[in-house]
N, C-alpha and C positions, 0 to 999 in steps of 0.2 A: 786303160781308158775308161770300162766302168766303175772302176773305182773313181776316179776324178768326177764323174756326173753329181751322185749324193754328196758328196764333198763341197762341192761348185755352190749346189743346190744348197747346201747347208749353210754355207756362207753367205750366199747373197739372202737367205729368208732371213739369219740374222742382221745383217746392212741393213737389209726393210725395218725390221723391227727396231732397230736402233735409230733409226731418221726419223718415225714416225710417233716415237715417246717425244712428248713436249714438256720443255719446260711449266712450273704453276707457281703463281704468285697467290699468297695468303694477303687480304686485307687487314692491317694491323690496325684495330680503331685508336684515333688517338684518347688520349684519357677525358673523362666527363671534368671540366674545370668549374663550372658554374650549377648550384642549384634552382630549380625554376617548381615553383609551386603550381599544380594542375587542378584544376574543379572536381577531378572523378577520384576515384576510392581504386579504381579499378581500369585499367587497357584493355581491349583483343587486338593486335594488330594483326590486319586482316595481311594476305598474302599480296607482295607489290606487284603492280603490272607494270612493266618494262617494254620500252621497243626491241623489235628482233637483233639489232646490233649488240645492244645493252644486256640481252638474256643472252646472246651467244656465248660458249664456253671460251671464246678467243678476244682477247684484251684487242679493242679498238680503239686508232684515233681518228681525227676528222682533218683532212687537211683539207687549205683556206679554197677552194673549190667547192668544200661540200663531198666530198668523195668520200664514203668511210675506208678507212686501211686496216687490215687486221696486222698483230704486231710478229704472231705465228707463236704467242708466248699464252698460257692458259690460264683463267682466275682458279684457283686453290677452290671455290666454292662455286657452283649451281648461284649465280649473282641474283634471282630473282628471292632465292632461301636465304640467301647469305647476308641480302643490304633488309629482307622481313626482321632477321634477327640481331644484324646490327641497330636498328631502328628502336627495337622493344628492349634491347640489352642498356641501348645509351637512355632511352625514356625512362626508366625503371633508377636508374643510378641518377640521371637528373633530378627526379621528381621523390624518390622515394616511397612509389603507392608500387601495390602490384600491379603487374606490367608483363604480356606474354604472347607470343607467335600464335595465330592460328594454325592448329585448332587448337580453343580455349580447354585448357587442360583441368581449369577447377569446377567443382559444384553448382557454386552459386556463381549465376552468371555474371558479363566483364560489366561494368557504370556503363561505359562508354565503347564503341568498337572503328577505329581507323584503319581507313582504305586510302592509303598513294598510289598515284598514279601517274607515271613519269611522259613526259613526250619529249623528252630529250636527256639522257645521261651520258656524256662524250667528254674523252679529254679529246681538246684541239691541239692541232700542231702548232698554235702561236702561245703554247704555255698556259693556258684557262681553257680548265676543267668545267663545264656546265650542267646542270639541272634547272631543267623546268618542267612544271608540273601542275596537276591539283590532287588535292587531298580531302574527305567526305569525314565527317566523325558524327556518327552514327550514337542517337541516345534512345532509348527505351523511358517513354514517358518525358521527354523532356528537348531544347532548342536543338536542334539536330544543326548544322554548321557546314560549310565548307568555304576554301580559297585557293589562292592560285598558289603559286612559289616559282621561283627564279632568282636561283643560286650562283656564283661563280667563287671557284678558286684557285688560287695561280699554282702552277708547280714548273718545274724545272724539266723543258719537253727534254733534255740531253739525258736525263736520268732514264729512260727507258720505261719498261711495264713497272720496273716497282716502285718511279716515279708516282706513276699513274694512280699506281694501287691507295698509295700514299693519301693522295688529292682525293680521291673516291670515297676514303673510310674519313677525310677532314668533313668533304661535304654533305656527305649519311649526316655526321654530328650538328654539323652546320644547320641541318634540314631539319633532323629531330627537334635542337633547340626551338628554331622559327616556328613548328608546329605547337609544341609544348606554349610557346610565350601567344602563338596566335590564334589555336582553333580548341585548345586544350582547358580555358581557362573559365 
């Protein structure tokens, strides 16, 4: 019988352990397909603010109540790091100029420094993915800028978190572009 205890005991620590590894979905950016010419020589993209939902490690949706769901499935990345450096990766390959996450890693300092700031990043249960937001681009010596944004893009709610992931890394690009063609030029 005390042999069976640490046994028991062995067992069910690893049953915990195994229920409570989660799956993690990596955002796959889709590829840069358009060039867009920017006014600055130089980015900082500063670090994004996100709602608590949107930074949470657990892939959310929002179903047509308004209720958030989590999916119980993890994003591959820290989303607040992750959509900073999707952001400065797609700007950088649009534009062409140097282009880089906070904190500004070179010398001589960024032209220009952008700050987003989300107030809503959700996929819904009716298939559209949203962002809305604003965004500050910050100039040393020169018209400093800002606007709104409010994005939508469809995906397939059947397809699960890596539906979602999908839609997320469209709209990152979607966003980048709007900003590039909007506040950037």
């Amino acid at each position: 019988m005390t042999f069976l205890k640490p046994l028991t005991l062995c067992f069910g620590l690893a049953l915990l352990a195994a229920c409570g590894a989660s799956d993690r979905i990596a955002v796959q950016s889709p590829p840069v397909a358009e060039k867009i010419r920017i006014g600055f020589a130089s980015v900082e993209v500063k670090d994004v603010s996100l709602p608590s939902y949107a930074a949470a490690d657990e892939i959310a949706q929002q179903a047509a109540d308004g209720t958030i769901v989590s999916s119980g499935v993890q994003w591959g990345d820290a989303p607040e790091r992750a959509i900073g450096l999707e952001i400065s990766r797609n700007l950088a390959r649009m534009s062409g100029r140097r282009v880089a996450p906070e904190p500004w890693p070179f010398e001589e300092e960024a032209s220009a420094a952008l700050d987003v700031r989300f107030i809503e990043l959700i996929a819904g249960m009716d298939g559209i993915f949203r962002a809305n937001g604003q965004y500050f681009v910050g100039v040393f010596n020169g018209r400093e800028r800002s606007g709104l944004f409010d994005l939508t893009v469809a995906y397939d709610p059947k397809g699960g978190p890596a539906a979602i992931a999908r839609a997320r890394g469209q709209i990152v690009l979607d966003l980048t572009a709007f900003i590039a063609r909007n506040g950037l030029r």
